[in-house]
VOBA-727851 format. One record per residue (C-alpha): x negated, y, z. Coordinates in steps of 0.1 Angstrom, whole numbers, plus 5000, padded with zeros to 4 digits. Each point is the difference from the previous one (the first is absolute). Example, Ala and Ser with C-alpha at 12.3 -4.5 7.8 and 13.67 -1.06 7.14 Angstrom:
487749555078 498650344993 
//
This chain:
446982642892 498749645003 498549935036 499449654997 500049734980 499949655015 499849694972 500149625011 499549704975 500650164975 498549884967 496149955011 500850265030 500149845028 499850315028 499750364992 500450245024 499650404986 501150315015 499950284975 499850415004 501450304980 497950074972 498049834969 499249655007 498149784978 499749634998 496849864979 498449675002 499149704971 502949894970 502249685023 499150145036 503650085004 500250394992 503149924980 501849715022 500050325025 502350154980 502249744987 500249935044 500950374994 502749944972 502049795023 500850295023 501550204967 502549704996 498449854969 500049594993 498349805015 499349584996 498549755017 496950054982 499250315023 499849795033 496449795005 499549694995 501049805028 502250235015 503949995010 500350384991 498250344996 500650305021 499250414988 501150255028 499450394993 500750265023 500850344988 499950355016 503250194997 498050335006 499350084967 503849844981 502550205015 502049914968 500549655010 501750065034 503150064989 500149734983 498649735024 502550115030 503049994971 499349615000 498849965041 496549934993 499150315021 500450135035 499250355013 496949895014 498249854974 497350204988 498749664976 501949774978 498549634993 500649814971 499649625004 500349744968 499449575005 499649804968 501149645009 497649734980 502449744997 503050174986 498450364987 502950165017 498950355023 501950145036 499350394994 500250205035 499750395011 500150075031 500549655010 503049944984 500549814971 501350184964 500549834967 497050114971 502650304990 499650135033 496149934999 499350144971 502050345002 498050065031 496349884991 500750204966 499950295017 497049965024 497849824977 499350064962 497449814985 498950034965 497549844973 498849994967 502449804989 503150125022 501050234966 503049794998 501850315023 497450274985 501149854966 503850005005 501550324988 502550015027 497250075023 498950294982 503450235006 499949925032 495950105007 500950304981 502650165020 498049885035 496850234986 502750294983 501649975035 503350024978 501649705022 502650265016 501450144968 499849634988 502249925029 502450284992 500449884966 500549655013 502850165026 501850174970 499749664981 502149815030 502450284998 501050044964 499849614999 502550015033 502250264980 499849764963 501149705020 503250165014 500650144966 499649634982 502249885028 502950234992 499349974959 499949645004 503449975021 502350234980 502049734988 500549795035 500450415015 503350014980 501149635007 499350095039 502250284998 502749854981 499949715028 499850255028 503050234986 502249624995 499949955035 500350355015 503250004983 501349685013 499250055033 501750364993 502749844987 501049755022 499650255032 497849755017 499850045041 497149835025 501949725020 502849974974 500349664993 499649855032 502850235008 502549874970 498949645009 501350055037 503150184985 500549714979 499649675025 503050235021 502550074971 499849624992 500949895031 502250285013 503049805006 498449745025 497850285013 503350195011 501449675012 496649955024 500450385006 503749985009 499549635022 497150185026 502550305003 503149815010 497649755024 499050345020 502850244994 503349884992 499749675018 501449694983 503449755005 499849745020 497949985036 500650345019 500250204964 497150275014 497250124983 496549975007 500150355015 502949975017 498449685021 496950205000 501950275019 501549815025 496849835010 498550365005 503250015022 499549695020 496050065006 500650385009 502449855025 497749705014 497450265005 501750165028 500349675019 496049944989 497650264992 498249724981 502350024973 499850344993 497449954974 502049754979 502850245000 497650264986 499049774976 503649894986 500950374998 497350074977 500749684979 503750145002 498750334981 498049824980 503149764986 502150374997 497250104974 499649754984 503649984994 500150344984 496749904974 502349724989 502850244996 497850244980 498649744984 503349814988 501150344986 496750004980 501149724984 502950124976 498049924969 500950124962 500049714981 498950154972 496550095019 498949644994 500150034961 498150345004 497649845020 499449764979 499650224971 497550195013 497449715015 500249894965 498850364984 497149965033 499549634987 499350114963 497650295012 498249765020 499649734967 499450294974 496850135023 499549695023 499550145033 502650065027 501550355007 497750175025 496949924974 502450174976 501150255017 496350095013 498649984959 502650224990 499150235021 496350024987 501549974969 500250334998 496750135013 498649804971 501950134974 498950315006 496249904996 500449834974 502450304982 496750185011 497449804982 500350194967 498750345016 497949755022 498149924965 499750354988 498350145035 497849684997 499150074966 499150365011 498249855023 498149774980 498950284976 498950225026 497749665017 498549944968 499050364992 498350015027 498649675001 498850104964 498350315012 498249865033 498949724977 498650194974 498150205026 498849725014 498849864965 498150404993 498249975034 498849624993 498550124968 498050305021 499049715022 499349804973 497450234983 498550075033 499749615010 498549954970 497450304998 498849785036 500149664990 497850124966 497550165024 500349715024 499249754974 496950254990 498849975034 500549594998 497649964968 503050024972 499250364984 501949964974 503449895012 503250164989 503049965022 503350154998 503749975016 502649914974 503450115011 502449894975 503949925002 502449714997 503550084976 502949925018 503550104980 501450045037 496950195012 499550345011 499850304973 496450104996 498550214971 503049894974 500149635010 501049805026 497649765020 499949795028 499950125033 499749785036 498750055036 496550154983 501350224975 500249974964 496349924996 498049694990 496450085015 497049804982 496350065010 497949964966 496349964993 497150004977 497049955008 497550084972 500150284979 502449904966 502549815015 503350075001 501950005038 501449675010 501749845027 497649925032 500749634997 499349954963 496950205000 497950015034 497549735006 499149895039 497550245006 502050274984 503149915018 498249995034 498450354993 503050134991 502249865035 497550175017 499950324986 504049995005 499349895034 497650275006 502550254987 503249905012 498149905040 502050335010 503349904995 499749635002 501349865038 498449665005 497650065027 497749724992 498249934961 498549694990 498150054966 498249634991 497349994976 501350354987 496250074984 499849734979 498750134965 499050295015 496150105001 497850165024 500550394992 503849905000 499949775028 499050355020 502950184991 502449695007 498450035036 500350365002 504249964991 500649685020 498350255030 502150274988 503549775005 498449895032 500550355015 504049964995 500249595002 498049735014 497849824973 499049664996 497849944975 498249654982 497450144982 496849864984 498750364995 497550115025 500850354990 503649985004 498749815032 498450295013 502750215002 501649785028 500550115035 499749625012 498549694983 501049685003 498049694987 501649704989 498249645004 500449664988 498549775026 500549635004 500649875037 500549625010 500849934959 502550254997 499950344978 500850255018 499950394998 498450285025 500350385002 497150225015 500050405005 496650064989 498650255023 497850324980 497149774993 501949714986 502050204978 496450124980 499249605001 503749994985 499750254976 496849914988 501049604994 502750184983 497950184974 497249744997 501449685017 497149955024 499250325021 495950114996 498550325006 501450174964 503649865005 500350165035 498350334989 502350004976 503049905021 499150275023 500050274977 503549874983 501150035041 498550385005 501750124970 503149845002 499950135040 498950384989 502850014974 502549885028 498550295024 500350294974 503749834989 500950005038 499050345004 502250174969 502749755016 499650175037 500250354980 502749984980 501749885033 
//
């Protein structure tokens, strides 16, 4: 529900404080005061365009601020703390749209923080909905009509079913294409996958291998001056060498132990060198023995080299043919397999999706065609309202009717013999038709509804579908027009009617729509210091007669308020006696 509005330079506003309660609110006053610049300040919040032309003259920008009441539009929560505009404490949500003159451009904020026009209008569409005599461009658009339809049918969860079962058979039909579509790169990709299985069968390949020939190689090349090396650093600490004293390294080595051991009776000091030539003494004795092992290690086959070679080159041509090393082929080889299998499995794969696929769209065919039998019961029963609506609203005569026709589709759903179209709505193509005088044939709204028809007609939807509709707050601007003063009673009783589910703004120049309201606002043109600017009074109970009676005769006198009273009493009574079947039914 709207709270309060608060408008700054815009167009000849240049200050407008209002605050706003539940209920039917009307706003009356002379043609240019500024009834309808209130809600174009109002249109901003919903997101729509804006231009320079909306900030006054003189001005570096225009500023509209509403704040809203969460209370009654638990519908929007959800969706307000999904993009962080919300805390758990906010009970109010405010709106806040400026309109730069020089460059037209706008800085849209809720809750204090900014969000682009998407943002803006997907939250002001759902607390504010304002509509006119000409807004028909949505009444008119047949794509609006389905959807109002199903809201008053309350068919919107069997709608979403069908809409589920849609996303599901369309889930099952894409695998389907995928695996039709792919047949031919299936059997290359298994051809390719059984090619190198084989090799790597084949040629028996092991992790580490070739790091391990290329070692084994590098030795067999040089095994004769690796031996020689080998066979030098044995003689230097075994077998001694000729010339000097002809003893090995471990020989000396032992006679040092000898010597130290010896000194380290005469001085204690030396005993830890004598340790330490002792354990260098062991250590020479093994590593003697790892050259002897070693050396023996060394009687190589010559022959081994030409295997060796033989067999790098088979590794060599793997890695060419698939060009990656070993581990990558040894590692896709083994997935290899795994993969051959699903792809051996795709032809049953098919069949249980085409099983599948039948079952989705039987079922899809069913819930839809249920859904299309229920919207022409709702259909009948809409129109059986509007027609008595429209009675009510001066138009006797009118004819409406709900066409429900569908769209052929060769891939479709099977309905009735043929197959036709079916998306996230079903597989019907909802049209609202009218004619208005007796004789003519039904025709779309938009080719055959004037302004005043149009209007009458919005707002005996409106006063119909109030139930299930969730934007809290209604604007209807200039709704009456066409419409007389026996009509102009019932369009106040309706717009009261709404007001009992919604909050209801009304421009009206009816004083018996007028008198419906639970508040009345008066809207001025006054000129201050040279400038145009506008003013908004709530006319207390004597003021609103004055009101209503300028309203019926232009300048209040003794008839014109006699009459306006009377207009007030019976549009109060009926409101009493309407309350009171309201609190009973309760």
């Amino acid at each position: 529900m709207l709270i309060e509005l608060q408008i700054q330079d815009f167009a000849i506003i240049d200050r407008l404080h209002l605050r706003f309660e539940q209920g039917f609110t009307v706003l009356t006053g002379e043609t240019g005061a500024g009834k309808s610049i209130i809600i174009d300040a109002l249109s901003t919040l919903r997101g729509e365009r804006v231009d320079p032309t909306f900030v006054r003259a003189g001005c570096p920008r225009a500023r509209v601020e509403g704040v809203f009441s969460l209370d009654d539009c638990p519908h929007i929560l959800p969706l307000l703390t999904e993009l962080g505009l919300l805390t758990e404490d906010d009970d109010q949500v405010i709106l806040v749209r400026e309109i730069s003159a020089e460059s037209g451009r706008s800085i849209a904020r809720i809750n204090g923080r900014a969000v682009n026009s998407a943002t803006l209008r997907e939250i002001g569409s759902r607390l504010i909905d304002i509509h006119g005599q000409h807004e028909g461009q949505s009444l008119f658009n047949p794509r609006t009509h389905l959807e109002l339809l199903d809201r008053f049918g309350d068919l919107l969860p069997i709608r979403q079913r069908v809409a589920d079962q849609l996303t599901a058979l369309r889930t099952v039909q894409a695998q389907l294409a995928e695996l039709r579509t792919g047949e031919a790169h299936r059997q290359e990709r298994i051809e390719e996958l059984e090619m190198l299985r084989d090799d790597v069968m084949a040629a028996k390949l092991k992790p580490g291998e070739e790091e391990a020939l290329l070692r084994e190689r590098t030795i067999a090349q040089n095994a004769a001056r690796i031996a020689s090396l080998t066979d030098d650093a044995y003689r230097v600490l075994y077998a001694g060498s000729e010339g000097r004293s002809g003893r090995s390294a471990i020989d000396a080595m032992a006679l040092a132990v000898d010597a130290l051991n010896e000194l380290s009776r005469f001085d204690p000091r030396a005993i830890p060198l004598a340790q330490q030539a002792t354990d260098i003494h062991y250590q020479l004795e093994d590593l003697v023995a790892a050259l002897r092992s070693y050396r023996a290690d060394l009687d190589i086959d010559p022959r081994r080299l030409d295997m060796i070679e033989e067999r790098l080159t088979v590794l060599r041509d793997l890695q060419r043919k698939y060009g990656v090393d070993l581990a990558t082929l040894i590692e896709r080889a083994t997935q290899a397999e795994a993969e051959l299998e699903n792809l051996r499995n795709r032809t049953s794969h098919i069949a249980d999706l085409e099983k599948q696929e039948q079952a989705l769209q039987a079922e899809l065919a069913r819930l839809a065609i249920e859904l299309s039998q229920r919207r022409r019961q709702v259909g009948d029963e809409l129109s059986h309202q509007i027609i008595q609506a429209m009675q009510d609203l001066a138009m006797p005569n009118v004819h409406f009717a709900v066409q429900i026709t569908y769209d052929d589709d060769p891939q479709g759903l099977p309905v009735n013999g043929r197959r036709v179209a079916c998306d996230r709505t079903g597989i019907d193509r909802v049209e609202f038709l009218i004619a208005p005088n007796p004789g003519e044939p039904l025709k779309p709204l938009a080719r055959i509804a004037s302004g005043g028809e149009s209007a009458r007609l919005l707002l005996a939807l409106k006063s119909i579908l109030s139930r299930v509709d969730e934007v809290p707050t209604l604007i209807f601007d200039e709704i009456d027009t066409g419409v007389g003063g026996r009509a102009g009673h019932v369009v106040g009783q309706k717009l009261w009617a709404i007001s009992q589910r919604h909050q209801v703004l009304c421009i009206t120049h009816l004083p018996q729509v007028a008198a419906f309201a639970n508040a009345h606002y008066h809207i001025r043109k006054e000129v201050h210091a040279g400038r145009t600017r506008t003013s908004v009074e709530v006319l207390s109970a004597e003021q609103r007669i004055d009101e209503l009676a300028a309203m019926l005769d232009g300048v209040p006198n003794d008839h014109s308020r006699a009459n306006a009273r009377q207009i007030l009493e019976r549009a109060q009574t009926w409101k009493s006696h309407r309350q009171a079947e309201l609190m009973t039914k309760s």
